[in-house]
TIRO-2110 file (N, C-alpha, C; in Angstrom, 1 decimal):
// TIRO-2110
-9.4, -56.0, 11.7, N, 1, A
-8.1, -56.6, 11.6, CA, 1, A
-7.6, -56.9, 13.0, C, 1, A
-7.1, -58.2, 13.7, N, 2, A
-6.5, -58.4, 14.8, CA, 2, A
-5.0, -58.0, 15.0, C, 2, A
-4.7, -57.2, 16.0, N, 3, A
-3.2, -57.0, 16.1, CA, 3, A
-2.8, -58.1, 16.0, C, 3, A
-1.3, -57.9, 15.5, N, 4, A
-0.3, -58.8, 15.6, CA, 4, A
0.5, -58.6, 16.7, C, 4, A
0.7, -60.2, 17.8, N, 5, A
1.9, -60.3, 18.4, CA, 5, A
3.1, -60.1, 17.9, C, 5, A
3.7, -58.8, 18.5, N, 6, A
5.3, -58.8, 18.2, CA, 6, A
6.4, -59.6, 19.1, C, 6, A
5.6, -60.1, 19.8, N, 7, A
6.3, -61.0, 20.7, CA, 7, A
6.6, -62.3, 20.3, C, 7, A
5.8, -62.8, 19.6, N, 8, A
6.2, -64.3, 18.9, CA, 8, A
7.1, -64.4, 17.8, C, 8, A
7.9, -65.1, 17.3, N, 9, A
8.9, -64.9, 16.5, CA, 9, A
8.5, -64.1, 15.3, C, 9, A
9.9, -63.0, 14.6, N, 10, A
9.4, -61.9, 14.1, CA, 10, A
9.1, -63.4, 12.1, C, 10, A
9.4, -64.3, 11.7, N, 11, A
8.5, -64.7, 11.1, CA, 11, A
7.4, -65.1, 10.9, C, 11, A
6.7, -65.4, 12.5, N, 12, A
5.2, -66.0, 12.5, CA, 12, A
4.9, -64.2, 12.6, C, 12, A
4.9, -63.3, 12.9, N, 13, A
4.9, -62.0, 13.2, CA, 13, A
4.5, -61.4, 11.4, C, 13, A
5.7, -61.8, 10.3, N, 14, A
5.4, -61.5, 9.3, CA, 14, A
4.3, -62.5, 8.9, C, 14, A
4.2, -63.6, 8.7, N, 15, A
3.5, -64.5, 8.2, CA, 15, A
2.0, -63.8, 8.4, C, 15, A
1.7, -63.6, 9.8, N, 16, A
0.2, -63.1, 10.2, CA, 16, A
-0.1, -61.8, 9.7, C, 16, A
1.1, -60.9, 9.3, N, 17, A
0.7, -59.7, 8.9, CA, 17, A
0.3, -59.6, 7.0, C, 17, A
0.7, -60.7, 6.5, N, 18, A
1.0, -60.9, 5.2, CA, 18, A
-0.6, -61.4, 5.0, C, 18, A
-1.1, -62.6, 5.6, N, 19, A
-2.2, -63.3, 5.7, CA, 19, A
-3.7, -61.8, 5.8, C, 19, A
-3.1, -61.0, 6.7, N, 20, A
-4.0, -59.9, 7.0, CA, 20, A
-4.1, -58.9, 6.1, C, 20, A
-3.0, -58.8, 5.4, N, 21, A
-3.0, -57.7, 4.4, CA, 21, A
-3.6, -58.4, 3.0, C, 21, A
-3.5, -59.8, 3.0, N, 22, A
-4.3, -60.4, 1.8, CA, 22, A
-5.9, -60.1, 1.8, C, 22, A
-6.1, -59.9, 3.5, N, 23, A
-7.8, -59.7, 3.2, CA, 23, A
-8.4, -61.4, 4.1, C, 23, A
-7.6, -62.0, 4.5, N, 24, A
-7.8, -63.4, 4.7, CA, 24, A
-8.5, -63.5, 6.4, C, 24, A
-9.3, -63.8, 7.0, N, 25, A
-9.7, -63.8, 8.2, CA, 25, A
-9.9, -64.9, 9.0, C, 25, A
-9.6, -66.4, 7.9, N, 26, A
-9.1, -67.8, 8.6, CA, 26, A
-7.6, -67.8, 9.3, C, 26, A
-7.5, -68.9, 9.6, N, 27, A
-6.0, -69.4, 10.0, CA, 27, A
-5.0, -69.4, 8.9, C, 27, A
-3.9, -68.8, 9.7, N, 28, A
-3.2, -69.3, 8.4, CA, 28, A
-3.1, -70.9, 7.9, C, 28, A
-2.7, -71.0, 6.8, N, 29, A
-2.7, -72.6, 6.1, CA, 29, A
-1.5, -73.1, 7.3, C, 29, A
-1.4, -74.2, 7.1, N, 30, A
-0.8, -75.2, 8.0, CA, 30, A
0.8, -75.1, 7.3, C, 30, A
0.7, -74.9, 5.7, N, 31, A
2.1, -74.7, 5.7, CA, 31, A
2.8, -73.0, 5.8, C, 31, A
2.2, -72.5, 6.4, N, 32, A
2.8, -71.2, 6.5, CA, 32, A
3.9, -70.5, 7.1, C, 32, A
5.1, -71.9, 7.5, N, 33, A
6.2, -71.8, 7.4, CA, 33, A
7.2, -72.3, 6.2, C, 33, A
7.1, -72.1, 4.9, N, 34, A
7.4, -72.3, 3.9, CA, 34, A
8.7, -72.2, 4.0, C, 34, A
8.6, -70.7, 4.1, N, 35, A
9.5, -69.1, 3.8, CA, 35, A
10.4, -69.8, 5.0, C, 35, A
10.5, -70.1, 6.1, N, 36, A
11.1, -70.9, 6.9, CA, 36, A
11.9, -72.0, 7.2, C, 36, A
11.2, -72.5, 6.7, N, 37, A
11.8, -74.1, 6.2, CA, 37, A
12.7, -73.9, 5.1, C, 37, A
12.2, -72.8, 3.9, N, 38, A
13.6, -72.9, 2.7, CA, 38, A
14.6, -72.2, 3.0, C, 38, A
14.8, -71.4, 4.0, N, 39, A
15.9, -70.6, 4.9, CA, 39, A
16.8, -71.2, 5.4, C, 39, A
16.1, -72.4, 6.2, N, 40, A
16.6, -73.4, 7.0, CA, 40, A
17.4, -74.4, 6.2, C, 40, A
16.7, -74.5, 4.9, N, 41, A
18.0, -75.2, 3.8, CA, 41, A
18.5, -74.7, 3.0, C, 41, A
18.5, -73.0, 3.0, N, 42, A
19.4, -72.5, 2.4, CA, 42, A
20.7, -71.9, 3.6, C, 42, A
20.4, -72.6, 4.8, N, 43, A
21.8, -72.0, 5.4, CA, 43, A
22.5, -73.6, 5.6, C, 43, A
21.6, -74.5, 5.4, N, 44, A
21.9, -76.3, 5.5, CA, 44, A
23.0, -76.5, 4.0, C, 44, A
22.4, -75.9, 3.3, N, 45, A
23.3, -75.5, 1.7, CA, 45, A
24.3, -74.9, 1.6, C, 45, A
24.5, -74.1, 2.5, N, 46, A
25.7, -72.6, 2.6, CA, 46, A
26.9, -73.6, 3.4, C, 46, A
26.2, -74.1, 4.4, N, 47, A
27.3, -74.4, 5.5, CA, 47, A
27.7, -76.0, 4.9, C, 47, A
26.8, -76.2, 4.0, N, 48, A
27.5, -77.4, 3.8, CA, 48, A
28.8, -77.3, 2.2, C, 48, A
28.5, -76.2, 1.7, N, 49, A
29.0, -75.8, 0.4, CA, 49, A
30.5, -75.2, 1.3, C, 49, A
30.6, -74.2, 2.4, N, 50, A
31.3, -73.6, 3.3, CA, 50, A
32.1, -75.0, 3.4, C, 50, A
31.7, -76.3, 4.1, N, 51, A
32.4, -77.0, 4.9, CA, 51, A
33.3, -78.1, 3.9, C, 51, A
32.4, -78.3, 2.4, N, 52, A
33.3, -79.0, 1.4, CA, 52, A
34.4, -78.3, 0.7, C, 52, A
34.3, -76.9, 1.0, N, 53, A
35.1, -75.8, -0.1, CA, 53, A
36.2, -76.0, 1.3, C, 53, A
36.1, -75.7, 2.4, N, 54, A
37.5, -76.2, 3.5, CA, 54, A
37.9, -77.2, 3.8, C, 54, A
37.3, -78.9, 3.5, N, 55, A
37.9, -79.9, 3.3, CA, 55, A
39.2, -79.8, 2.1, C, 55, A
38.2, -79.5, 0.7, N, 56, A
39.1, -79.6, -0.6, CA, 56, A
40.3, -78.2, -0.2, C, 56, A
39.8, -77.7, 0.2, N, 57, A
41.4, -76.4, 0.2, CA, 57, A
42.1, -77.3, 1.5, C, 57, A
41.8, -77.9, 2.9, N, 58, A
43.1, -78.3, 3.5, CA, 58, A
43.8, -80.0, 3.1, C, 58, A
43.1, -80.2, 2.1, N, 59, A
43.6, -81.8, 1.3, CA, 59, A
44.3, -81.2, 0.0, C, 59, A
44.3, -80.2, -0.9, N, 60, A
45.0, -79.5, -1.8, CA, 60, A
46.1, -79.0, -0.8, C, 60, A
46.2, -78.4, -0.1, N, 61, A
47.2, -77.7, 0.8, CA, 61, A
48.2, -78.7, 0.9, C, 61, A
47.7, -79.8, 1.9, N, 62, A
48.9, -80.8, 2.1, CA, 62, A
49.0, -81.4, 1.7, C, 62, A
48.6, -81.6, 0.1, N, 63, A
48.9, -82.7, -1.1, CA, 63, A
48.0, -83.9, -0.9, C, 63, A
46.9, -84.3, -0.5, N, 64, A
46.6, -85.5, -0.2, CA, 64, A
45.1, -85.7, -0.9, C, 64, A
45.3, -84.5, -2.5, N, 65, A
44.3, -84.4, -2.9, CA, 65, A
44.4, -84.6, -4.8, C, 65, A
43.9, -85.3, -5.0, N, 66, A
44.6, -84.7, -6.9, CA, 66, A
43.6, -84.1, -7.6, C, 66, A
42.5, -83.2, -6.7, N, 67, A
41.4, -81.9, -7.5, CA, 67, A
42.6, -80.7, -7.5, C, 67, A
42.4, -80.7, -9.0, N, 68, A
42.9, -79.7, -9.9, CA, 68, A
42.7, -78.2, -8.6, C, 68, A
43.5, -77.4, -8.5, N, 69, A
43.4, -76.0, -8.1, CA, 69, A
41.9, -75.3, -8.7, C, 69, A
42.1, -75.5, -9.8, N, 70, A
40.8, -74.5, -10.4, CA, 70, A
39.5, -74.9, -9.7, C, 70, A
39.3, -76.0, -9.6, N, 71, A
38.2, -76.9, -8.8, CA, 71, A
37.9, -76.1, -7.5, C, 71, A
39.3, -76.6, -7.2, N, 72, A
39.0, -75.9, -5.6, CA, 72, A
38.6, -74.5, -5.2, C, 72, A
39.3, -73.4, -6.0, N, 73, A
39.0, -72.3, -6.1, CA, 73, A
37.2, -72.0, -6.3, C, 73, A
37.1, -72.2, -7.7, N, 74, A
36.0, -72.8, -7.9, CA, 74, A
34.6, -72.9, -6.4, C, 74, A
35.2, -73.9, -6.1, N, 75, A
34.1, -74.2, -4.8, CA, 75, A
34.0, -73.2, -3.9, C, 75, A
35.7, -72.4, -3.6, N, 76, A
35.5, -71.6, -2.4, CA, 76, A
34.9, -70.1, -3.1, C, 76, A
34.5, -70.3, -4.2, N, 77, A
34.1, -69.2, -4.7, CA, 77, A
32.3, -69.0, -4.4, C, 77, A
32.2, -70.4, -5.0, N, 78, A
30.9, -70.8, -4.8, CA, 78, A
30.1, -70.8, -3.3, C, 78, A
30.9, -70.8, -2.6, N, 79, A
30.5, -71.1, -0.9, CA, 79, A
30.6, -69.5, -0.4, C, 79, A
31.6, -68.6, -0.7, N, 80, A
31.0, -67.6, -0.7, CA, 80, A
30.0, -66.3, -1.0, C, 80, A
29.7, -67.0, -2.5, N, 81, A
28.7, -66.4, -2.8, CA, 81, A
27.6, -66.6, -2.4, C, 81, A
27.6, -68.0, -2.0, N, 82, A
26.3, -68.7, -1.4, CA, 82, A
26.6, -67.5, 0.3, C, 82, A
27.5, -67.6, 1.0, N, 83, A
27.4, -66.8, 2.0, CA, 83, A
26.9, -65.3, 1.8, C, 83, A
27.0, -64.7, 1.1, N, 84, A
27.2, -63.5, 0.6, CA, 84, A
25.8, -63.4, 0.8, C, 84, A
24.9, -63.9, -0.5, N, 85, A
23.9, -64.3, -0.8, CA, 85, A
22.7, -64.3, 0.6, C, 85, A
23.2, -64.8, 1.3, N, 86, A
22.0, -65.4, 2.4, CA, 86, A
22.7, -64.3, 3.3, C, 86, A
23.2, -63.4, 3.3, N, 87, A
23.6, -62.7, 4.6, CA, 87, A
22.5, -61.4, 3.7, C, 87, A
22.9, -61.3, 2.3, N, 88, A
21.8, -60.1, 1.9, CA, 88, A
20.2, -60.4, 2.1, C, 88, A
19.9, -62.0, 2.1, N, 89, A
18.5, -62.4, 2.4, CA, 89, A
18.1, -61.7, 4.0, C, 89, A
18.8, -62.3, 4.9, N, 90, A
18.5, -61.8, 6.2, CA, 90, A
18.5, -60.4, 6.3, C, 90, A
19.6, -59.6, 5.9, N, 91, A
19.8, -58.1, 5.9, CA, 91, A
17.8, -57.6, 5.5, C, 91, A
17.7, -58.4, 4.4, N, 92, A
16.2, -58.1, 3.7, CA, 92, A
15.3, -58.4, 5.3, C, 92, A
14.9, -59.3, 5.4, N, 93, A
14.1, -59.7, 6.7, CA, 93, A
14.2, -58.8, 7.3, C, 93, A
15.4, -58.4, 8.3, N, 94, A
15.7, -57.5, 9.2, CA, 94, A
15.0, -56.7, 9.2, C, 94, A
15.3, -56.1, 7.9, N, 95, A
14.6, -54.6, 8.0, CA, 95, A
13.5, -54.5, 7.7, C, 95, A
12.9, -55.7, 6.6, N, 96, A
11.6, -55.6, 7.1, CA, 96, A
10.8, -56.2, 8.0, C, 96, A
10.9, -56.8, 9.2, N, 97, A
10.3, -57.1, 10.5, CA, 97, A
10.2, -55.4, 11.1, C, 97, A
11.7, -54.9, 11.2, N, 98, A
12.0, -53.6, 11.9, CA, 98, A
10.7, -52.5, 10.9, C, 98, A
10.9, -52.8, 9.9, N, 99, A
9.8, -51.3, 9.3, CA, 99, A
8.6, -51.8, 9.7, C, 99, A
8.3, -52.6, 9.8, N, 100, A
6.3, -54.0, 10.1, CA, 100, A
6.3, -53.2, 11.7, C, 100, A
7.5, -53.9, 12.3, N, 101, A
7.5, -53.5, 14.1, CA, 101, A
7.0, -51.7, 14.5, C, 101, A
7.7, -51.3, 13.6, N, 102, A
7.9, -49.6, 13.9, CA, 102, A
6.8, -49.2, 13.3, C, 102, A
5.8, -50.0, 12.5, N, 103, A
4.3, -49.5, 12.2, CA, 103, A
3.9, -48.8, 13.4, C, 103, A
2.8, -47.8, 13.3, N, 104, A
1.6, -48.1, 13.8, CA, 104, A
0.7, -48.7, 14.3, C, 104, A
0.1, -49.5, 15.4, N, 105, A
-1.1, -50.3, 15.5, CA, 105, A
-2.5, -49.2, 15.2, C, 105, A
END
């Protein structure tokens, strides 16, 4: 088994350790930033759910909107949970890079 760099970002860091623990002794596949890329559009999803739920609440606020209140509610509910959501995803990562890191070599 080859160590893993802890110096390179801690998800190429997981990715190589995941790949090793399968038993696998090639390269990783070319797409083995998946887990990466759907991160990257689930915070592209968050912030953009975030940024339509504070348009519709400051166009309801100063009248210049005729979405029903419940609507709006509604979305800032949604945009939260979506935040919520992805802050427990990372919380997840975190600690597992930190338990992978604090292995053993």
């Amino acid at each position: 088994m080859n160590p893993v760099s802890l110096d390179a970002s801690p998800l190429a860091a997981l990715n190589e350790l995941a790949r090793q623990a399968a038993g696998h002794d090639t390269p990783a596949p070319t797409d083995s930033n998946a887990f990466g890329n759907a991160l990257t559009q689930a915070i592209r999803d968050v912030s953009s759910a975030q940024n339509t739920a504070y348009a519709e609440t400051q166009a309801y606020s100063a009248g210049t909107s005729d979405m029903p209140l419940n609507r709006v509610m509604i979305d800032l509910q949604k945009a939260n949970i979506g935040f919520q959501t992805l802050m427990q995803v990372r919380n997840k990562v975190v600690t597992a890079y930190q338990t992978i890191s604090a292995m053993p070599m």
